[in-house]
mmCIF file as gemmi writes it, N, C-alpha and C atoms, coordinates in Angstrom:
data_model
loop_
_atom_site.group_PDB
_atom_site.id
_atom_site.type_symbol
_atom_site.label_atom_id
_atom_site.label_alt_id
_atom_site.label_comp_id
_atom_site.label_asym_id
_atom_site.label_entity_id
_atom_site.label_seq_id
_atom_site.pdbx_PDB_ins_code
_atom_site.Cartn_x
_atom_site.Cartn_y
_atom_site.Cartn_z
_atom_site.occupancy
_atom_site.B_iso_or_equiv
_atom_site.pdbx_formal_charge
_atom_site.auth_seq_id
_atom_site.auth_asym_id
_atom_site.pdbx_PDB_model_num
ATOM 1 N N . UNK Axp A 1 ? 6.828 31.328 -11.397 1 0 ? 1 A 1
ATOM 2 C CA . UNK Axp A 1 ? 7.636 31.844 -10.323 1 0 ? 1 A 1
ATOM 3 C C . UNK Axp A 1 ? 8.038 30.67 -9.415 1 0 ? 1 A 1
ATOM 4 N N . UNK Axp A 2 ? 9.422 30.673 -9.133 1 0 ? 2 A 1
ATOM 5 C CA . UNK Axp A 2 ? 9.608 29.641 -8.523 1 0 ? 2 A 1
ATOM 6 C C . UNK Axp A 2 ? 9.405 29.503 -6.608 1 0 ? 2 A 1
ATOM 7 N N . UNK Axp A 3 ? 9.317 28.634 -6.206 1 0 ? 3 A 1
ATOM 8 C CA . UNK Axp A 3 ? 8.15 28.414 -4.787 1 0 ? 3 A 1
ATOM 9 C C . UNK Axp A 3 ? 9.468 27.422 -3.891 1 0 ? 3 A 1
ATOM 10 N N . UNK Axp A 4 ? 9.902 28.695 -2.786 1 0 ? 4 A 1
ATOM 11 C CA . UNK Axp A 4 ? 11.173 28.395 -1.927 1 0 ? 4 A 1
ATOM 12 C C . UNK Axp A 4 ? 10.262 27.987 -0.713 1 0 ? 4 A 1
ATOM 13 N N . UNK Axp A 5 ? 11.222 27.015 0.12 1 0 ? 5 A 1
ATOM 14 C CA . UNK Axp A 5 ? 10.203 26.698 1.222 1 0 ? 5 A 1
ATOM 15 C C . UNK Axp A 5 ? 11.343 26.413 2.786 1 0 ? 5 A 1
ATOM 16 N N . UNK Axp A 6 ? 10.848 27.244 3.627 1 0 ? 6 A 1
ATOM 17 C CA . UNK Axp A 6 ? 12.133 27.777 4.368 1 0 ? 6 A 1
ATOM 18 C C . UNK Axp A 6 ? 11.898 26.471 5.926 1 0 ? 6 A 1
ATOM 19 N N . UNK Axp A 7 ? 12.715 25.486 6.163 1 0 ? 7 A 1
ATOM 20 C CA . UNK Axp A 7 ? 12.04 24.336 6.994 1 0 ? 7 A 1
ATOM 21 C C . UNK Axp A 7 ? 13.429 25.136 8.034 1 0 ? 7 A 1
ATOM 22 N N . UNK Axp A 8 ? 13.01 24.991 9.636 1 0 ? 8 A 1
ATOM 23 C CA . UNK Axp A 8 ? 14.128 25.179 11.011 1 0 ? 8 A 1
ATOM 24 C C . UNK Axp A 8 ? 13.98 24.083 11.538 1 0 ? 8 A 1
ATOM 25 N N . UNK Axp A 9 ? 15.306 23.843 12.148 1 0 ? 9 A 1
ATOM 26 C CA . UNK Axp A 9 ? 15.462 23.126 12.776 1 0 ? 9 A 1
ATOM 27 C C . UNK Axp A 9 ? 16.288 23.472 13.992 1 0 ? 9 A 1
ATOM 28 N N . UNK Axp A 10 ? 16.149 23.062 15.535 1 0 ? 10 A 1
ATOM 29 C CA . UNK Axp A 10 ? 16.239 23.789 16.137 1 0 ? 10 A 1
ATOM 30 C C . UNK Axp A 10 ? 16.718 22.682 17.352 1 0 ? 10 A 1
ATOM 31 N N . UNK Axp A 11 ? 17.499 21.936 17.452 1 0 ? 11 A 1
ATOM 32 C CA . UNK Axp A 11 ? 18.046 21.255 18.375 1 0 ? 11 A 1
ATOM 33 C C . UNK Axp A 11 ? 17.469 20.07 17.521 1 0 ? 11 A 1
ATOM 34 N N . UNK Axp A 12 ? 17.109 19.097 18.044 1 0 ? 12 A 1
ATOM 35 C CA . UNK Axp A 12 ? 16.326 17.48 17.493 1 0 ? 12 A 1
ATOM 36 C C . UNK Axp A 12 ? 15.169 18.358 16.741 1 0 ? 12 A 1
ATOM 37 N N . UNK Axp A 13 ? 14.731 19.152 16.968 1 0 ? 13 A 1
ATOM 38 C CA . UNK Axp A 13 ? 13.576 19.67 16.654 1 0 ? 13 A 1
ATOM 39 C C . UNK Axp A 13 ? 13.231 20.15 14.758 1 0 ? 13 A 1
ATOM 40 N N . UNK Axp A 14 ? 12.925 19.806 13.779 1 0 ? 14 A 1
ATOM 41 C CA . UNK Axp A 14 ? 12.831 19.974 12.562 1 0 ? 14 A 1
ATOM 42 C C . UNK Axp A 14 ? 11.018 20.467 12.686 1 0 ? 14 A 1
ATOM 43 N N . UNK Axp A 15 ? 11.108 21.507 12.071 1 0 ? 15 A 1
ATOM 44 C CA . UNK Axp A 15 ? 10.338 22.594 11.672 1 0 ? 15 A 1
ATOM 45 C C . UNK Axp A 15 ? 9.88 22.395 9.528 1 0 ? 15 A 1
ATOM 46 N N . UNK Axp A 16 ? 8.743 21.979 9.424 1 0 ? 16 A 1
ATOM 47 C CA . UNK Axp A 16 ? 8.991 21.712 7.636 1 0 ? 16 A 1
ATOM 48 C C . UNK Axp A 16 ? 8.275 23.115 7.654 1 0 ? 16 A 1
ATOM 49 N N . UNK Axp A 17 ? 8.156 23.448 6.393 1 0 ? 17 A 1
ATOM 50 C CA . UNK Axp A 17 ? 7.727 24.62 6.01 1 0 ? 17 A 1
ATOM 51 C C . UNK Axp A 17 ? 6.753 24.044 4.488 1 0 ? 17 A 1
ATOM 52 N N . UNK Axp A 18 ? 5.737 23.705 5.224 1 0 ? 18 A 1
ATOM 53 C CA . UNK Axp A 18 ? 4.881 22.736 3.844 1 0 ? 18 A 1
ATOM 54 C C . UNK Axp A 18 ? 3.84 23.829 2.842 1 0 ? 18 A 1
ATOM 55 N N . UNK Axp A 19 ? 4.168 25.044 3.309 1 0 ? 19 A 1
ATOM 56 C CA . UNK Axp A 19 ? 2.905 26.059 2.338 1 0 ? 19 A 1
ATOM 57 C C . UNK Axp A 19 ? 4.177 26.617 1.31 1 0 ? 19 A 1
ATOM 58 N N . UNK Axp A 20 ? 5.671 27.355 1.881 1 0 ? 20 A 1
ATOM 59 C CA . UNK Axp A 20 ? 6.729 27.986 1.085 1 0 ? 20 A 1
ATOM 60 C C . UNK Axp A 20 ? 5.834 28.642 0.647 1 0 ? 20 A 1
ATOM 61 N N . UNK Axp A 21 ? 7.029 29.808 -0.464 1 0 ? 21 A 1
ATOM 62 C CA . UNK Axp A 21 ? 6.508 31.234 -0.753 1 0 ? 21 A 1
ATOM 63 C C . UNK Axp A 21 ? 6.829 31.199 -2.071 1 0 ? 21 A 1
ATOM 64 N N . UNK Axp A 22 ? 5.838 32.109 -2.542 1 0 ? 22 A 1
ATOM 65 C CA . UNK Axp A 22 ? 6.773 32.015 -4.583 1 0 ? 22 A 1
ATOM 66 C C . UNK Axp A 22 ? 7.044 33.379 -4.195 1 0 ? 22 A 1
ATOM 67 N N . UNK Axp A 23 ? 8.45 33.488 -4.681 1 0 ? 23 A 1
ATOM 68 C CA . UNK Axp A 23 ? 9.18 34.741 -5.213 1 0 ? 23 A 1
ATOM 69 C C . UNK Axp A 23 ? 9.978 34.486 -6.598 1 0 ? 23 A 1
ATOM 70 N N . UNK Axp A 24 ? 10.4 35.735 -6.472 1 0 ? 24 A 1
ATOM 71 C CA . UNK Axp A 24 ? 10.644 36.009 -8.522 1 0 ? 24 A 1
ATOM 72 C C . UNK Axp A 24 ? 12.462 35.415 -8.699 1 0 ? 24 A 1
ATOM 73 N N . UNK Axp A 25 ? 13.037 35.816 -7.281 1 0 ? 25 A 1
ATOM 74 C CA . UNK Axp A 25 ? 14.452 35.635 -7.637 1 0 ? 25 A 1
ATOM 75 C C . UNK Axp A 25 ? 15.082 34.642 -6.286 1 0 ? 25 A 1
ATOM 76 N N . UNK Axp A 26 ? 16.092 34.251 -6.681 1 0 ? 26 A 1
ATOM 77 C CA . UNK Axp A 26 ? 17.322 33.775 -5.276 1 0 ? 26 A 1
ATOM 78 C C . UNK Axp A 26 ? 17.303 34.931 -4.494 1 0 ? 26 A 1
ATOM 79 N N . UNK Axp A 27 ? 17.908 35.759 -4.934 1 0 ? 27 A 1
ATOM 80 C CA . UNK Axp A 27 ? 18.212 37.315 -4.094 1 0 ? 27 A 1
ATOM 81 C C . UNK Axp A 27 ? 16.745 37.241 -3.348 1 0 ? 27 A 1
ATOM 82 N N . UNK Axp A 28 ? 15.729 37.092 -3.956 1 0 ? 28 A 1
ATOM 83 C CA . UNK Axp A 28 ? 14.266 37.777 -2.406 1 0 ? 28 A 1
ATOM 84 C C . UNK Axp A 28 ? 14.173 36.457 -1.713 1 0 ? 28 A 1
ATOM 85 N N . UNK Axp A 29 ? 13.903 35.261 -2.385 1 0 ? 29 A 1
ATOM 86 C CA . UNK Axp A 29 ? 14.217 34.144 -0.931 1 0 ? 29 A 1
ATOM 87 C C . UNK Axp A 29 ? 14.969 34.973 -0.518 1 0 ? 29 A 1
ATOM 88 N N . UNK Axp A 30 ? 16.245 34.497 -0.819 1 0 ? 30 A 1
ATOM 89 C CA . UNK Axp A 30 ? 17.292 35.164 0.636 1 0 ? 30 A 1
ATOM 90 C C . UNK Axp A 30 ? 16.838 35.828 1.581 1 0 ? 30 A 1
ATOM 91 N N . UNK Axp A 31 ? 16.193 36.926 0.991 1 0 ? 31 A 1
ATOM 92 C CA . UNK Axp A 31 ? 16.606 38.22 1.556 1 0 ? 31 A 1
ATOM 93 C C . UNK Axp A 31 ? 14.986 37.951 2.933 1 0 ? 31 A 1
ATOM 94 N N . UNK Axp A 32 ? 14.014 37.206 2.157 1 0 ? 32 A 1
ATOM 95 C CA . UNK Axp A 32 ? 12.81 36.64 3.034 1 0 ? 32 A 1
ATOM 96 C C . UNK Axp A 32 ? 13.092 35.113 3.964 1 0 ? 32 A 1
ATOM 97 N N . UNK Axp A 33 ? 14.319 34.904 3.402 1 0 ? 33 A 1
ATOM 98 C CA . UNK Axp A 33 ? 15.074 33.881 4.605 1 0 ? 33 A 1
ATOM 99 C C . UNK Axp A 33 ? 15.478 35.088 5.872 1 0 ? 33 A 1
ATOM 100 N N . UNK Axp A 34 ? 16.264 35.477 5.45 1 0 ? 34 A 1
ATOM 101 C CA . UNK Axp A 34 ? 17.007 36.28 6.406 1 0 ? 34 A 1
ATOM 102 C C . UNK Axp A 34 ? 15.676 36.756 7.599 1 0 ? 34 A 1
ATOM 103 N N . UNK Axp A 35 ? 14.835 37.682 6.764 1 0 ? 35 A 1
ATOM 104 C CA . UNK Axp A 35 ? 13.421 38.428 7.449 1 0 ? 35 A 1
ATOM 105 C C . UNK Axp A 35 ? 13.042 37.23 8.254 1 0 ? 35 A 1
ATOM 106 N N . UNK Axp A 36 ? 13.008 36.05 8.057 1 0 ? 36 A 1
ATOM 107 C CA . UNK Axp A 36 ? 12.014 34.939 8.921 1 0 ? 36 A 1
ATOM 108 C C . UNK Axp A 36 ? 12.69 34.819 10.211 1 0 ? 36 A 1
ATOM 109 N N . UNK Axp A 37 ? 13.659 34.233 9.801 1 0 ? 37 A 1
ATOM 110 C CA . UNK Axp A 37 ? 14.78 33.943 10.508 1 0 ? 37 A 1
ATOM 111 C C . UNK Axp A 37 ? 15.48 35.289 11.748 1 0 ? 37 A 1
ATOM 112 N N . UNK Axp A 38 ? 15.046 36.241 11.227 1 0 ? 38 A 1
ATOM 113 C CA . UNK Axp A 38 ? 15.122 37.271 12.219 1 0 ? 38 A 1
ATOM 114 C C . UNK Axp A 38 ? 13.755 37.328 13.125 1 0 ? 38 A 1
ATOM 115 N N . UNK Axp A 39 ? 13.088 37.101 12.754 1 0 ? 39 A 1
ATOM 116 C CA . UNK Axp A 39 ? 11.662 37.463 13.296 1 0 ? 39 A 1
ATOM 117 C C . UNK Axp A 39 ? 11.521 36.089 14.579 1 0 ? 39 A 1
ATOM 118 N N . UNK Axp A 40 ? 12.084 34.987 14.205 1 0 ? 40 A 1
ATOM 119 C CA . UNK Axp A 40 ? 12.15 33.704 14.94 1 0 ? 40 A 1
ATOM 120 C C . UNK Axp A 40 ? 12.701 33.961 16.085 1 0 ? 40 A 1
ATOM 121 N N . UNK Axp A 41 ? 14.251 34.569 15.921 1 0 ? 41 A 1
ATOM 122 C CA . UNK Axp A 41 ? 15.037 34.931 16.852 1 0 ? 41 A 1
ATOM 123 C C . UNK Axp A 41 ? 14.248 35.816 17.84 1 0 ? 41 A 1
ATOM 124 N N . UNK Axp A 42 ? 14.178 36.924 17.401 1 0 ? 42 A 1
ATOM 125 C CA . UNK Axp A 42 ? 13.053 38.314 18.513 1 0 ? 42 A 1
ATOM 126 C C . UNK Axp A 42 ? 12.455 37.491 18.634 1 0 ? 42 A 1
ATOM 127 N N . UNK Axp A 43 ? 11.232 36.935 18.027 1 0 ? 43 A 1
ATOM 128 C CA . UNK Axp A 43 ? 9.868 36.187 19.226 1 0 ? 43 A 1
ATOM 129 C C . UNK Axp A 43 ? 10.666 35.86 20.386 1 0 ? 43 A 1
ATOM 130 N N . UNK Axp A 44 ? 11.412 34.597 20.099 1 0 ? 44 A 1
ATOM 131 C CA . UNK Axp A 44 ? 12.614 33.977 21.665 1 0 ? 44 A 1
ATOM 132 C C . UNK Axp A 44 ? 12.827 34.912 22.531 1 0 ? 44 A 1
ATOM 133 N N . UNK Axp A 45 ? 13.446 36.422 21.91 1 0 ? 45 A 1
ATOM 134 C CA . UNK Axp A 45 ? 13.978 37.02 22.658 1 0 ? 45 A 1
ATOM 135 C C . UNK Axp A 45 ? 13.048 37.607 23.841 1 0 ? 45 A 1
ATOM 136 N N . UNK Axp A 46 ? 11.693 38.185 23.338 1 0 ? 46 A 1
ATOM 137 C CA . UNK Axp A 46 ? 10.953 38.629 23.846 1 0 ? 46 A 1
ATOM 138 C C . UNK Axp A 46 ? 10.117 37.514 24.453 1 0 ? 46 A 1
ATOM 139 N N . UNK Axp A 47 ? 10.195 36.254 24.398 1 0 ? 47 A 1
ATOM 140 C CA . UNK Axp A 47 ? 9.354 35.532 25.534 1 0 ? 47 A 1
ATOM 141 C C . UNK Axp A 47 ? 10.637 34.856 26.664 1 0 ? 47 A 1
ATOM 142 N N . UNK Axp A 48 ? 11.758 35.018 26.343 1 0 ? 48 A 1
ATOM 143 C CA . UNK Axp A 48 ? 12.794 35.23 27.52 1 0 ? 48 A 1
ATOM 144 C C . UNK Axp A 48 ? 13.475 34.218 27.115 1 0 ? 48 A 1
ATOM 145 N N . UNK Axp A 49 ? 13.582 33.433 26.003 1 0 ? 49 A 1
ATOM 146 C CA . UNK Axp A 49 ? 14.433 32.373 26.136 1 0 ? 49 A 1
ATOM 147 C C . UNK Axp A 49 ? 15.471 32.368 25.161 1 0 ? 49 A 1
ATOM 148 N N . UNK Axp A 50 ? 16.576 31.301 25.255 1 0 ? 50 A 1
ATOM 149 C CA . UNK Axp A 50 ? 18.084 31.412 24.734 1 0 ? 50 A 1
ATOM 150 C C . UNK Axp A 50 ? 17.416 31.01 23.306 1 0 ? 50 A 1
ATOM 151 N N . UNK Axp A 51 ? 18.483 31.882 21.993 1 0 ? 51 A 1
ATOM 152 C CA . UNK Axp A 51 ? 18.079 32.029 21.324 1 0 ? 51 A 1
ATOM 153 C C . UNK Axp A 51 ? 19.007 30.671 20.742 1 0 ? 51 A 1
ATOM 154 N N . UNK Axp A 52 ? 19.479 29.957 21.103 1 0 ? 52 A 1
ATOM 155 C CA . UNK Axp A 52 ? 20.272 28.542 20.978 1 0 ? 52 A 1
ATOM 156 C C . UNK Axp A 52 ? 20.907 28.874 18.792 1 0 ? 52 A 1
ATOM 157 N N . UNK Axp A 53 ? 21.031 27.469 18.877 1 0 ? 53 A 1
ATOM 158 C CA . UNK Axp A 53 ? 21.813 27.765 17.465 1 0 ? 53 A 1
ATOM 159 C C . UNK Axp A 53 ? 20.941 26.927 16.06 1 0 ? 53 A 1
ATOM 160 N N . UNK Axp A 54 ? 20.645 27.917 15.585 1 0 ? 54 A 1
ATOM 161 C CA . UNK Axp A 54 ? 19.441 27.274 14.402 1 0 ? 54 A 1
ATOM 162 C C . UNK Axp A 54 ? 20.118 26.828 12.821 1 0 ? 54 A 1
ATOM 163 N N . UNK Axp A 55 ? 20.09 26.508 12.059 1 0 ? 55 A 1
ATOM 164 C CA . UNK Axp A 55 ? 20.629 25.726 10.618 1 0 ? 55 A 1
ATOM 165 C C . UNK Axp A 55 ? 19.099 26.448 9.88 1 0 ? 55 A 1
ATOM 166 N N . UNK Axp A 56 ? 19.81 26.107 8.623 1 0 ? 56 A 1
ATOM 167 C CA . UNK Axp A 56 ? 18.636 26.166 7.436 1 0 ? 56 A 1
ATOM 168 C C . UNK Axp A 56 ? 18.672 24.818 6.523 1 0 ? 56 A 1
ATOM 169 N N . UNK Axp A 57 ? 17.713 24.034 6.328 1 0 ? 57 A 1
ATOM 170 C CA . UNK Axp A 57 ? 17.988 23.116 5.114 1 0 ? 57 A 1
ATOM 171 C C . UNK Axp A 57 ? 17.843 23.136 4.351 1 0 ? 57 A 1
């Protein structure tokens, strides 16, 4: 199974992602990109701060 590994970066700020996840397809990364990447955003939202503009590498 192949082992995707999801790194943010967030102004100067680079985030690695050194454990990544094994999933079976492209389609569930994605779809467990998307889930992270949402979950990143809400935390921000709910500790009050701008949710600024994030990339994927």
């Amino acid at each position: 199974m192949p082992k995707y590994f999801f790194h943010v970066r967030r102004n100067d700020v680079f985030e690695e992602d050194v454990e990544g996840i094994d999933v079976a397809s492209l389609e569930q990364a994605r779809e467990e990109a998307i889930a992270a990447a949402r979950e990143i955003i809400a935390e921000r939202i709910c500790a009050g701060h701008q949710t600024g503009t994030y990339s994927r590498s």
